[in-house]
C-alpha positions as CSV (number, residue, x, y, z in Angstrom):
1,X,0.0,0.0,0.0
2,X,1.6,3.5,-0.9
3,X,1.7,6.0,2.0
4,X,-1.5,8.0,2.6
5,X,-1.5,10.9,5.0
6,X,-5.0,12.4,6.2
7,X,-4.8,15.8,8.4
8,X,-7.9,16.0,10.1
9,X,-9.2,19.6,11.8
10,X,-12.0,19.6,14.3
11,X,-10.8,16.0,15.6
12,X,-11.4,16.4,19.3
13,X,-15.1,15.4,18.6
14,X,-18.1,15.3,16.5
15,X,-17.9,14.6,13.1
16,X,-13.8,15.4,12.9
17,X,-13.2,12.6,15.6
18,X,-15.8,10.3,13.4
19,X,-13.5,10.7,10.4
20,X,-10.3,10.0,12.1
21,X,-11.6,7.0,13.3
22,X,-12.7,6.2,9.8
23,X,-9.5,6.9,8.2
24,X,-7.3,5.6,10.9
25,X,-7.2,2.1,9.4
26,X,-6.1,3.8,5.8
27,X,-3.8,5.8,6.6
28,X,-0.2,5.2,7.1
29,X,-0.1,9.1,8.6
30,X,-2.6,11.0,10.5
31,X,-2.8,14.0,11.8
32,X,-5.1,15.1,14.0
33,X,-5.7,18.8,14.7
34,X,-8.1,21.1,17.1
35,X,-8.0,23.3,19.8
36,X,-9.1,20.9,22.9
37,X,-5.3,18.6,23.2
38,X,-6.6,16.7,26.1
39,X,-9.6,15.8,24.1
40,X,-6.8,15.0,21.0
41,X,-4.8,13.0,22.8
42,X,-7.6,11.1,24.3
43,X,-8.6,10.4,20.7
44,X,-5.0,9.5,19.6
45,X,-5.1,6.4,22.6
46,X,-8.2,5.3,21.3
47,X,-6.7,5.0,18.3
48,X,-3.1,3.8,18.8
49,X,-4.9,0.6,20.6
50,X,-7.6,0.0,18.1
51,X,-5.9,0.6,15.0
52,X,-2.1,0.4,16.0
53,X,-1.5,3.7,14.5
54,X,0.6,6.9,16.2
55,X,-1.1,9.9,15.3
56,X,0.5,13.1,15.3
57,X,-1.8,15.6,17.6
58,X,-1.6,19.2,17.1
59,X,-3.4,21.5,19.4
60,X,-4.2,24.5,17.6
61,X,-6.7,27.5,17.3
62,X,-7.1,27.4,13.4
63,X,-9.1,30.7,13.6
64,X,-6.0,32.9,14.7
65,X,-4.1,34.1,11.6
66,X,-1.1,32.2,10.8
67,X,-2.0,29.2,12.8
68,X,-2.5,26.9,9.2
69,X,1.0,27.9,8.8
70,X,2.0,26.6,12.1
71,X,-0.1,23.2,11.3
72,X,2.6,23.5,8.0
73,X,5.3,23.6,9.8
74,X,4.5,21.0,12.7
75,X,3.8,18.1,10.0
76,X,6.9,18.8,7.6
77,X,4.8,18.1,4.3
């Protein structure tokens, strides 16, 4: 399988959380991203055990200016 990377926003819950989980199983990289980290990284346990995957968690406001910028440059793609 070639390497797929999904970079989900809104992933701390709702329908951004439902899509991670979706995708988690397809995806050799994911990266979750929203403001709430505890909520992230709760997510990212969930699905390190069910899926054996690491997600990358990035707690960020996207609403501030520059932040997709940040997201950028925290991923490296």
């Amino acid at each position: 399988m070639a390497a797929s990377i999904a970079l989900i926003t809104g992933a701390s819950s709702g329908i951004g959380a439902e899509f991670a989980r979706q995708l988690a199983p397809e995806c050799s990289d994911l990266v979750l991203v929203a403001r709430r980290r505890e909520r992230l990284d709760a997510l990212a346990g969930d699905l390190e055990k069910e899926f054996s995957v690491r997600p990358h968690v990035i707690a960020k406001d996207l609403s501030r200016e520059g932040a997709s910028a940040e997201v950028f440059a925290e991923t490296g793609y």
